[in-house]
VEXLUM-828977 format. One record per atom (N, C-alpha, C): x negated, y negated, z negated; atom name; residue in three letters. Coordinates in Angstrom, 2 decimals. Each point is the difference from the previous one (the first is absolute). Example, Ala and Ser with C-alpha at 12.3 -4.5 7.8 and 13.67 -1.06 7.14 Angstrom:
residues 2
u -13.19 | v 5.69 | w -7.80 | site N | code ala
u 0.89 | v -1.19 | w 0.00 | site CA | code ala
u -0.90 | v -1.20 | w 0.00 | site C | code ala
u 0.35 | v -1.05 | w 0.72 | site N | code ser
u -0.82 | v -1.19 | w -0.06 | site CA | code ser
u 0.77 | v -1.09 | w -0.73 | site C | code ser
end
This chain:
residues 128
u 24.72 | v 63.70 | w 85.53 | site N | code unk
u -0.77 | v -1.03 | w -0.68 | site CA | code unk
u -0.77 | v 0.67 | w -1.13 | site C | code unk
u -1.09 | v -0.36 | w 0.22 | site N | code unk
u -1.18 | v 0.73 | w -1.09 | site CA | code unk
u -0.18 | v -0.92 | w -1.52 | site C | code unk
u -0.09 | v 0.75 | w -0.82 | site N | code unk
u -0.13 | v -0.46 | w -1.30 | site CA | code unk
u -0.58 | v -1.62 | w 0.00 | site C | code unk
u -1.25 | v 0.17 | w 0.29 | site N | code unk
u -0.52 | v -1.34 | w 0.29 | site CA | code unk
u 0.21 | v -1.25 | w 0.39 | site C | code unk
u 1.33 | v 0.29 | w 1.18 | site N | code unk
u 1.00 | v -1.09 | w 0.27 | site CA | code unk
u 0.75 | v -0.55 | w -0.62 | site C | code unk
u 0.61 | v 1.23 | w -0.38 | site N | code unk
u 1.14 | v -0.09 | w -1.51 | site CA | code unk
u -0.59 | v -0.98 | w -0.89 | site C | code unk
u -1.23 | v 0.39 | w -0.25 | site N | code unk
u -0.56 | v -0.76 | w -1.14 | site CA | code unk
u -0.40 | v -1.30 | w 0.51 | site C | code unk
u -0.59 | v -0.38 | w 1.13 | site N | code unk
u -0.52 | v -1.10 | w 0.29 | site CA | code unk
u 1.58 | v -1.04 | w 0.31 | site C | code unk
u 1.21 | v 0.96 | w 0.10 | site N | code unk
u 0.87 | v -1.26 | w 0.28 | site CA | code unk
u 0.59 | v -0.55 | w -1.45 | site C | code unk
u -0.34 | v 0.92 | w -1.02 | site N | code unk
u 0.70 | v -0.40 | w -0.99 | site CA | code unk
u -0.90 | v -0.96 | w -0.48 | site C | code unk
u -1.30 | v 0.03 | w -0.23 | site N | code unk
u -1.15 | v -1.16 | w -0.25 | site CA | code unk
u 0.45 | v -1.02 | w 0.27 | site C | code unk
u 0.22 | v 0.02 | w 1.73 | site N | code unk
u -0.09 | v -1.19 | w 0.57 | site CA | code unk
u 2.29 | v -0.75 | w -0.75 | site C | code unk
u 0.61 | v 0.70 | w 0.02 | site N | code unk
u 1.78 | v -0.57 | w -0.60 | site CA | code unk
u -1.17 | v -0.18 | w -1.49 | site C | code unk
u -0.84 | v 0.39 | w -1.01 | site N | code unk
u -0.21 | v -0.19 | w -0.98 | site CA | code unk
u -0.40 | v -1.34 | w -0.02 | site C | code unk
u -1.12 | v 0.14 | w 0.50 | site N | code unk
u -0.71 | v -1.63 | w 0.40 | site CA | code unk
u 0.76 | v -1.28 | w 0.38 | site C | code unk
u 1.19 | v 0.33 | w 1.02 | site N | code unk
u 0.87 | v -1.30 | w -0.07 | site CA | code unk
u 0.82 | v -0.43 | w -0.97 | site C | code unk
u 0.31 | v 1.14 | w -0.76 | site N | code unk
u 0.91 | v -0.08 | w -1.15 | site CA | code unk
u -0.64 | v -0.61 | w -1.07 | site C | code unk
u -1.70 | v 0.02 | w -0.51 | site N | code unk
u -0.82 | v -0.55 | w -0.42 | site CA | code unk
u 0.00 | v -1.43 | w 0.58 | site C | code unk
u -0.53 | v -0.30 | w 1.50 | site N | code unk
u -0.14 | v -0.91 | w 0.30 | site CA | code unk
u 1.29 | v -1.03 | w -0.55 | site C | code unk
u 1.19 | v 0.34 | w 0.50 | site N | code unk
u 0.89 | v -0.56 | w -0.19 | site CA | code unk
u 0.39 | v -0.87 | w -1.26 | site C | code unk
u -0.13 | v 0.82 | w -1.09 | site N | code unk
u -0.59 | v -0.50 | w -1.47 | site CA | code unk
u -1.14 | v -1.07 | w -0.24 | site C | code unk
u -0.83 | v -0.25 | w 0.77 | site N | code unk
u -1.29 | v -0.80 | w 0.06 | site CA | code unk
u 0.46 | v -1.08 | w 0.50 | site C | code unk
u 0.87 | v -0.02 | w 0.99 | site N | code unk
u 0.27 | v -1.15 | w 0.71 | site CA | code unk
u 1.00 | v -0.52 | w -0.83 | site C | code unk
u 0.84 | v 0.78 | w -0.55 | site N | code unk
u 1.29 | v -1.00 | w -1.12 | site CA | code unk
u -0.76 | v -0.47 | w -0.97 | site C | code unk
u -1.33 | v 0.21 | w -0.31 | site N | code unk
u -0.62 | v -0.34 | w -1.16 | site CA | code unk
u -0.03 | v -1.34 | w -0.02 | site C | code unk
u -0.53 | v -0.55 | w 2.27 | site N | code unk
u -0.28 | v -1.31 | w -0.60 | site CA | code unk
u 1.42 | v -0.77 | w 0.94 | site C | code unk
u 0.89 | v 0.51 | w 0.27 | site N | code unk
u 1.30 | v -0.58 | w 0.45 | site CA | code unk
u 0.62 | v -0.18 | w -1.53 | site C | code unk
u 0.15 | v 0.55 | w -0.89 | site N | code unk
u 0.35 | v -0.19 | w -1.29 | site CA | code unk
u -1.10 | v -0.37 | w -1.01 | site C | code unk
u -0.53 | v -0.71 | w 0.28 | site N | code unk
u -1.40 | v -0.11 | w -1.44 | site CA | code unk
u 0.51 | v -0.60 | w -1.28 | site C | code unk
u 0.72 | v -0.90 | w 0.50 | site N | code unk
u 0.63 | v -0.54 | w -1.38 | site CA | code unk
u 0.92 | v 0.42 | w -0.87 | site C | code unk
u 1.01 | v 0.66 | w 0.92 | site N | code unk
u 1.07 | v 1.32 | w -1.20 | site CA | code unk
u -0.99 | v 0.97 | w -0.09 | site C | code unk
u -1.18 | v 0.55 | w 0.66 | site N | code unk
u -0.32 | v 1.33 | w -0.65 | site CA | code unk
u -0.78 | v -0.76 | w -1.35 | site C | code unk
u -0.60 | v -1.16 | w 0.35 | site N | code unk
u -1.07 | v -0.33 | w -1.36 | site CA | code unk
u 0.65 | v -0.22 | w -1.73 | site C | code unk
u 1.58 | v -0.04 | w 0.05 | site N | code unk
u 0.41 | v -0.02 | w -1.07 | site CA | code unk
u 0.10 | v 1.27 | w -0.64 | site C | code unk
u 0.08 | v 1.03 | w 0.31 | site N | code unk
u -0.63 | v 1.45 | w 0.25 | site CA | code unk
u -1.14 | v 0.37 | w -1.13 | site C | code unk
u -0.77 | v -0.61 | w 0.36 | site N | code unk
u -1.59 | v -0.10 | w -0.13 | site CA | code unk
u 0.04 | v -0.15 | w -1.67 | site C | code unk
u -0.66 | v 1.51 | w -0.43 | site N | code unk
u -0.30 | v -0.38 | w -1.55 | site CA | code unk
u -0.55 | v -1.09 | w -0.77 | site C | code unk
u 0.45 | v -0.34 | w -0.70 | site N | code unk
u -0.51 | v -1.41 | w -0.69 | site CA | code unk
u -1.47 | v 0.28 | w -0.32 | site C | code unk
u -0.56 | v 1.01 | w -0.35 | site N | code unk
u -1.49 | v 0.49 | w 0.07 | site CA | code unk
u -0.91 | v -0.23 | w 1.16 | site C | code unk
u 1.03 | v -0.09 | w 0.80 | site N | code unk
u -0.59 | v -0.39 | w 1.29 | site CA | code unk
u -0.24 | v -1.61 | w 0.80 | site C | code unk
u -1.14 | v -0.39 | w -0.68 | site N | code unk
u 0.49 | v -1.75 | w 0.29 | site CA | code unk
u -0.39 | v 0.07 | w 1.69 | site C | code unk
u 0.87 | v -1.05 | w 0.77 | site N | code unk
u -0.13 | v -0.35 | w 0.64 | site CA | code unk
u 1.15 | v 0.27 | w 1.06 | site C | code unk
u 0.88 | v 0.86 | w -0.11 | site N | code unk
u 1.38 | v -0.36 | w 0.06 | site CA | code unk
u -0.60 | v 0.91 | w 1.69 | site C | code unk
u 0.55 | v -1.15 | w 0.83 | site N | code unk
u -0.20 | v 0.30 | w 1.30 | site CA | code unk
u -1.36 | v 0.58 | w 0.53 | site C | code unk
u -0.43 | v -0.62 | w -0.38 | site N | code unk
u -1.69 | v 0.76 | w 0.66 | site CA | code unk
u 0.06 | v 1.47 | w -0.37 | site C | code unk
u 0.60 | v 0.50 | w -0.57 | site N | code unk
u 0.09 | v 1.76 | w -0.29 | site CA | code unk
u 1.23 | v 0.53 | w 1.53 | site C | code unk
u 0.86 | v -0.58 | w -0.19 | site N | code unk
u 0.92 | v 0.10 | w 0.64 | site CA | code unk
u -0.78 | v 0.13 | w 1.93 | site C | code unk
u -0.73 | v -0.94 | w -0.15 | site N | code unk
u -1.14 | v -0.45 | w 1.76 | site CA | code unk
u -0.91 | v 0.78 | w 0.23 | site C | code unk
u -0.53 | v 0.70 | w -1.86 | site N | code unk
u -1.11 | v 0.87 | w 0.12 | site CA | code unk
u 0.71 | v 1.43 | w 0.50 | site C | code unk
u 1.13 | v 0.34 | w -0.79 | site N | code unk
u 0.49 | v 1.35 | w 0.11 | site CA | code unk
u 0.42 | v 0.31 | w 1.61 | site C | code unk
u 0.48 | v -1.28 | w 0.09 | site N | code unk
u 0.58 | v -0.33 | w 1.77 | site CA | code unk
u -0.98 | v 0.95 | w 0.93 | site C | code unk
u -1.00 | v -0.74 | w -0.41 | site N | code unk
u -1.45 | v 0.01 | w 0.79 | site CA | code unk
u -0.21 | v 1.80 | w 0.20 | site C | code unk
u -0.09 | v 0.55 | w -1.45 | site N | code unk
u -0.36 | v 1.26 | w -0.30 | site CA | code unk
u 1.02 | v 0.97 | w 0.82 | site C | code unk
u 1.09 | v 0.16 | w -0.10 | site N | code unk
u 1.14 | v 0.28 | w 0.80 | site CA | code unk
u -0.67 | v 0.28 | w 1.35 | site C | code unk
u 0.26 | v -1.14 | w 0.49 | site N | code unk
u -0.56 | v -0.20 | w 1.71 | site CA | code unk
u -1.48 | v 0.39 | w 0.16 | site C | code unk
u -0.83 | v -0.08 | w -1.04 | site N | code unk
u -1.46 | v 0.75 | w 0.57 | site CA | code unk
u 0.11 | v 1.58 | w 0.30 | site C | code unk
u 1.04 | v 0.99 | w -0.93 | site N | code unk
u 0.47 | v 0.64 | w -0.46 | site CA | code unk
u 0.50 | v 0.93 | w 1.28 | site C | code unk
u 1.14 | v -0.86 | w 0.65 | site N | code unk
u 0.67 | v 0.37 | w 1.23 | site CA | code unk
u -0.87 | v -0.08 | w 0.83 | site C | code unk
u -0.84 | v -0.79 | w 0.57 | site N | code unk
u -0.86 | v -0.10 | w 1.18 | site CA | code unk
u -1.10 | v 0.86 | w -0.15 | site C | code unk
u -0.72 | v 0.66 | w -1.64 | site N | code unk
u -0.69 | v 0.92 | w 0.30 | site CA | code unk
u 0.70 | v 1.27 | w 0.25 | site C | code unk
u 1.43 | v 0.34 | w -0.51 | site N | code unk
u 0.87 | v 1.35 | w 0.55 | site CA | code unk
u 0.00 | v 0.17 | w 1.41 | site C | code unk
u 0.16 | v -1.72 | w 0.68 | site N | code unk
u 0.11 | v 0.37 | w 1.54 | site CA | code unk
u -1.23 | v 0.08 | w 0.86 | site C | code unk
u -1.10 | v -0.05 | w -0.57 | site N | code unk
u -1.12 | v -0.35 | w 0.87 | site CA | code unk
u -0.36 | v 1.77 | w -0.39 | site C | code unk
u 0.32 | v 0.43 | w -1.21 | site N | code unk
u -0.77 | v 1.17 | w -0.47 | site CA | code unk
u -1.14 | v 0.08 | w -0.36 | site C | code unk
u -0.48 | v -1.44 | w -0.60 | site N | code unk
u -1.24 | v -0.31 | w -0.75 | site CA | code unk
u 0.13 | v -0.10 | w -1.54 | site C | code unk
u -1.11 | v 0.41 | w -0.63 | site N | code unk
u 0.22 | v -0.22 | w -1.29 | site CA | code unk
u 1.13 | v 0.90 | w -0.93 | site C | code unk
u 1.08 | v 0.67 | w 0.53 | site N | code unk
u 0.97 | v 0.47 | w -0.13 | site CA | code unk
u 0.10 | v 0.59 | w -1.28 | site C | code unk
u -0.95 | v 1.17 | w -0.62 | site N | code unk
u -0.02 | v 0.16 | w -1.57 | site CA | code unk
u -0.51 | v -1.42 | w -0.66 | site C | code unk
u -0.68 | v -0.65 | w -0.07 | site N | code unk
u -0.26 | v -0.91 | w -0.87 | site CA | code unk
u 1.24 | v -1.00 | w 0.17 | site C | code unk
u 0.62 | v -0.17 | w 1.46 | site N | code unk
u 1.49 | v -1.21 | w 0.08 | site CA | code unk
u 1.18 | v 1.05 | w -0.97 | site C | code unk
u 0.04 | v 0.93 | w 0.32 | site N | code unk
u 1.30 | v 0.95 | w -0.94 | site CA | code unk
u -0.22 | v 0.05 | w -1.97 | site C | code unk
u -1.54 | v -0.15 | w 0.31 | site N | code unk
u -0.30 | v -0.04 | w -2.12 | site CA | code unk
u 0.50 | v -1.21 | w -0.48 | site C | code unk
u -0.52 | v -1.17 | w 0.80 | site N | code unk
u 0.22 | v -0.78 | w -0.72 | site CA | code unk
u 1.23 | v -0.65 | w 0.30 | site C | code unk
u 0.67 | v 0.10 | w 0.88 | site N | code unk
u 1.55 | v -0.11 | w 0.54 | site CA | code unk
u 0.62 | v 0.38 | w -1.39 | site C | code unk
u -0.25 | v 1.58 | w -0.40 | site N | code unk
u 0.96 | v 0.61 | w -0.51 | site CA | code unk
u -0.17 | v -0.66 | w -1.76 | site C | code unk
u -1.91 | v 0.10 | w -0.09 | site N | code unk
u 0.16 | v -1.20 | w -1.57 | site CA | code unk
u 0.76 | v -1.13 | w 0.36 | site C | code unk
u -0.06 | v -0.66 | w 0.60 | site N | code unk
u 0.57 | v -1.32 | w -0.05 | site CA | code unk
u 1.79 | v 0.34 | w -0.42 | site C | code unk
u 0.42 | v 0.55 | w 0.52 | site N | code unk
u 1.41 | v 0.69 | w 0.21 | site CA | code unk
u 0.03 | v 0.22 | w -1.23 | site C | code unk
u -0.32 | v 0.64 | w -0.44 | site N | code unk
u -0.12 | v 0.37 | w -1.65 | site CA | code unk
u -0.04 | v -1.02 | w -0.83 | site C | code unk
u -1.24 | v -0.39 | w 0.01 | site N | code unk
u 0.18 | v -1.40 | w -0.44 | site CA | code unk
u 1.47 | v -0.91 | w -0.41 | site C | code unk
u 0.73 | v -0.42 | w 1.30 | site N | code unk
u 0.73 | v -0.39 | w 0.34 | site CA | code unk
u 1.27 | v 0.60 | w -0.80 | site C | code unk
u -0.15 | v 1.27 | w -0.11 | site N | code unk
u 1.07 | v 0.60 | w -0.39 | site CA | code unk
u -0.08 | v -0.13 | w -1.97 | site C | code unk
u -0.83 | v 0.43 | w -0.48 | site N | code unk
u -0.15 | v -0.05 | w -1.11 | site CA | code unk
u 0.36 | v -1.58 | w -0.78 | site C | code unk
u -1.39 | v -0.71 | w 0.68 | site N | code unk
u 0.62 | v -1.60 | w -0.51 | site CA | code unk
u 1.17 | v -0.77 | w 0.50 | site C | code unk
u 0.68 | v 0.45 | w 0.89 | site N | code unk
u 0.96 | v -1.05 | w 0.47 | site CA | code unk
u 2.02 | v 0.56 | w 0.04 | site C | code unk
u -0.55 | v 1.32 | w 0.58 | site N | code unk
u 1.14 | v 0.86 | w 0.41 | site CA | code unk
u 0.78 | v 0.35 | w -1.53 | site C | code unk
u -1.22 | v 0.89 | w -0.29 | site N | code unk
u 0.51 | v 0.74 | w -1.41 | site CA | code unk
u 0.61 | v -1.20 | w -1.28 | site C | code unk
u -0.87 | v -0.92 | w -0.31 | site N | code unk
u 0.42 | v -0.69 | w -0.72 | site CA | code unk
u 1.25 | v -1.04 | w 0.39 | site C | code unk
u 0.15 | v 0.03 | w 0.94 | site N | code unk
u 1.36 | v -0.85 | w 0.61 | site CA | code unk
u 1.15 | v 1.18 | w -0.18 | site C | code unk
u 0.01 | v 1.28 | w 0.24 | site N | code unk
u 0.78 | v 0.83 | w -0.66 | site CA | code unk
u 0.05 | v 0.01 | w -1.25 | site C | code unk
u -0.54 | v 0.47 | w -1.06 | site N | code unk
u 0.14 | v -0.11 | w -1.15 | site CA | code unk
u 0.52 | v -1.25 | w -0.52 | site C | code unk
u -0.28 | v -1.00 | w 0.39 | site N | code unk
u 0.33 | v -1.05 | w -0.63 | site CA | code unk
u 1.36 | v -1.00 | w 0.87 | site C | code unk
u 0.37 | v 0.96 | w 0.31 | site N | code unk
u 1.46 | v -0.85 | w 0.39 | site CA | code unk
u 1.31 | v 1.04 | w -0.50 | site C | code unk
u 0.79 | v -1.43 | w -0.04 | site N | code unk
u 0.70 | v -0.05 | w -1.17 | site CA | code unk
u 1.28 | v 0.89 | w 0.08 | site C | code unk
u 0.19 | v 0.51 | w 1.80 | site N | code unk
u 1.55 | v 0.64 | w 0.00 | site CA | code unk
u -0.76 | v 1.07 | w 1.25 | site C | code unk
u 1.06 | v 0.83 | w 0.37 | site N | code unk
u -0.08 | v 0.85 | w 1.24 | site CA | code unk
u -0.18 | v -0.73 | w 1.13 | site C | code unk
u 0.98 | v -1.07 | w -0.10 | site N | code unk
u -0.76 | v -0.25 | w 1.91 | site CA | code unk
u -1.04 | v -1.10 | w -0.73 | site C | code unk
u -0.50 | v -0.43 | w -0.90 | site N | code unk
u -1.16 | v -0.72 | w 0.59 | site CA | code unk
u -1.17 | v 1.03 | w 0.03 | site C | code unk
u 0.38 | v 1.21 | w -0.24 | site N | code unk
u -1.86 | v 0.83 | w 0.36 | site CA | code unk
u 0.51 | v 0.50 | w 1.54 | site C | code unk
u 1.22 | v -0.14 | w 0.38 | site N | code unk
u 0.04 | v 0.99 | w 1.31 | site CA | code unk
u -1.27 | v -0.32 | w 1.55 | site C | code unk
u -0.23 | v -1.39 | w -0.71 | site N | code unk
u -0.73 | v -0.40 | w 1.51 | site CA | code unk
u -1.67 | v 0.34 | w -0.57 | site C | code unk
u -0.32 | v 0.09 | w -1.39 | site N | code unk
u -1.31 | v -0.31 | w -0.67 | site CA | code unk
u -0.12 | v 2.01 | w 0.75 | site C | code unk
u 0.84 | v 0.66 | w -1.00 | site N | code unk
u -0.16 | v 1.25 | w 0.18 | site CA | code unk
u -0.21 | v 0.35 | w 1.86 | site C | code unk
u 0.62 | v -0.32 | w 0.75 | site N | code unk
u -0.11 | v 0.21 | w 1.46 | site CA | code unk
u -1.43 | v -0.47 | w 0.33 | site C | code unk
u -0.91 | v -1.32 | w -0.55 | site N | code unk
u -1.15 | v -0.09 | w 0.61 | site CA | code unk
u -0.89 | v 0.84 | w -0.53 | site C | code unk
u 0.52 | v 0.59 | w -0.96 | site N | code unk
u -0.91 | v 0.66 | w -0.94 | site CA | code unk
u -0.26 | v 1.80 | w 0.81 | site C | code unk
u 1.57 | v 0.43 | w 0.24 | site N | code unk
u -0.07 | v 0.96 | w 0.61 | site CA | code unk
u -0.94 | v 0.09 | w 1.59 | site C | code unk
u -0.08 | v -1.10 | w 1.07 | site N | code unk
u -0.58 | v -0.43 | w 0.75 | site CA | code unk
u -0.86 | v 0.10 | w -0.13 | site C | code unk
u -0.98 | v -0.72 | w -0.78 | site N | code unk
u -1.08 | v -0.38 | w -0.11 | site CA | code unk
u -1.13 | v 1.38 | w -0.30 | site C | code unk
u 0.55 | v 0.57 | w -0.93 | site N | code unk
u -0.43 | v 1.68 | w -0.22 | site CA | code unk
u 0.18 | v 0.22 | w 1.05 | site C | code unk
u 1.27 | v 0.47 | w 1.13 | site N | code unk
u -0.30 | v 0.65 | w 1.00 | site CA | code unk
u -1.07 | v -0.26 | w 0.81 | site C | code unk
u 0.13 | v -1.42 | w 0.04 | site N | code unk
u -1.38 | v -0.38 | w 1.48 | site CA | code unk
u -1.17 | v 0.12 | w -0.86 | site C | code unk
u -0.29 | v 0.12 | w -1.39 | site N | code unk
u -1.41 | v 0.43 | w -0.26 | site CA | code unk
u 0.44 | v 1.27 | w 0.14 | site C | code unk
u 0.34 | v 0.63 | w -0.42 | site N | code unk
u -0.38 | v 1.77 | w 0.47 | site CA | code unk
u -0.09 | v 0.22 | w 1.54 | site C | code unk
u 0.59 | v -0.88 | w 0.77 | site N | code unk
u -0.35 | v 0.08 | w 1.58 | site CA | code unk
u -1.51 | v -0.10 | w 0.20 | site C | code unk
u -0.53 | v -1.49 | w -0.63 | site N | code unk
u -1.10 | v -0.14 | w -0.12 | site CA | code unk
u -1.21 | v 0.73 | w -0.54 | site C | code unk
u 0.59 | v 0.94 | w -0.78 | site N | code unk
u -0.92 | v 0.75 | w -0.55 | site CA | code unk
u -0.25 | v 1.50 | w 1.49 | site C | code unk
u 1.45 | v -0.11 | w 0.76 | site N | code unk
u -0.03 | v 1.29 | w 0.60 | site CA | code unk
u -0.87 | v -0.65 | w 1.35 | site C | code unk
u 0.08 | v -0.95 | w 0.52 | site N | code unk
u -0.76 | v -0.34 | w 0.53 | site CA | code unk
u -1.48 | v -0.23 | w -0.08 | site C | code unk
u -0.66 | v -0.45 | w -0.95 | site N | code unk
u -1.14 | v -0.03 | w -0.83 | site CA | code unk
u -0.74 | v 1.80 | w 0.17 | site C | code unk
u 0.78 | v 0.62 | w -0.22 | site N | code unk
u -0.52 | v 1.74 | w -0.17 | site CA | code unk
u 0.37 | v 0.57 | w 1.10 | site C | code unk
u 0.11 | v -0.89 | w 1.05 | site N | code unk
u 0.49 | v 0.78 | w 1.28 | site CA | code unk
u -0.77 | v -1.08 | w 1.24 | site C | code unk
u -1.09 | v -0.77 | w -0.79 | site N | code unk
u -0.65 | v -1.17 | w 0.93 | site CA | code unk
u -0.14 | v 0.41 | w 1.43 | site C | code unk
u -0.42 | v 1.41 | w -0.11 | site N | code unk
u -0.47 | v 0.38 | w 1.68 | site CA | code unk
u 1.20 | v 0.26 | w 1.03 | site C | code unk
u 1.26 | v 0.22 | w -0.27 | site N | code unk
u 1.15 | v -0.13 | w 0.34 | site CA | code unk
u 0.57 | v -1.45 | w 0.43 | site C | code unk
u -0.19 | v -0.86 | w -0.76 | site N | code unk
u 0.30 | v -1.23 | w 0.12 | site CA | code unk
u -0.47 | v -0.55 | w 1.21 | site C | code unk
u -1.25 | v 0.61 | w 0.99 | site N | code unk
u -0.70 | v -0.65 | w 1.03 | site CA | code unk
u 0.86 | v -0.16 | w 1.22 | site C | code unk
u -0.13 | v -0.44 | w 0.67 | site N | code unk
u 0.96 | v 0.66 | w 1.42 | site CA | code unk
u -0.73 | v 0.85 | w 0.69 | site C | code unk
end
């Protein structure tokens, strides 16, 4: 198996693992929207938008369209995510296990943006 495969199968386990996330977005909209920074009005509609972004995200990994521009902004968003929501839900809880689950999305969430980023700089790989 040639590099290229290697790489195109991990895209494609990346992309469902993405996808997969998109779709709990809107099977859960209402526990993820309590989530949702208070800076952020509108509660759920972030929660439907991010959904959305997710799944555009995965379907350009699998088509192999768009692929650096789906991995940049995959991986800001991720960031995003991590800074306003993750990080401060760590810091601000009050014992060891209440950061254990904040800290785990946090660790996550970095990983699949740095995926995203490796995908993004490896767009021509990503094709089938």
């Amino acid at each position: 198996m040639n590099n290229s495969n290697i790489s195109r199968i991990g895209v494609i386990l990346y992309a469902l693992v993405v996808g997969f996330f998109g779709i709990s977005h809107f099977m859960n909209a209402s526990g993820m929207s309590r989530v949702v920074p208070s800076f952020f009005h509108g509660g759920v509609f972030w929660v439907y938008l991010t959904g959305t972004a997710l799944l555009l995200a995965a379907i350009a990994f699998l088509l192999g369209k768009q692929t650096k521009l789906a991995g940049i902004l995959l991986a800001v968003f991720l960031l995003v995510i991590v800074l306003t929501i993750h990080l401060p839900a760590v810091l601000n809880a009050p014992d060891e296990p209440a950061w254990r689950v904040p800290l785990t999305n946090l660790v996550k969430d970095t990983g699949l943006a740095a995926g995203a980023l490796m995908i993004a700089g490896n767009g021509s790989m990503a094709k089938a």
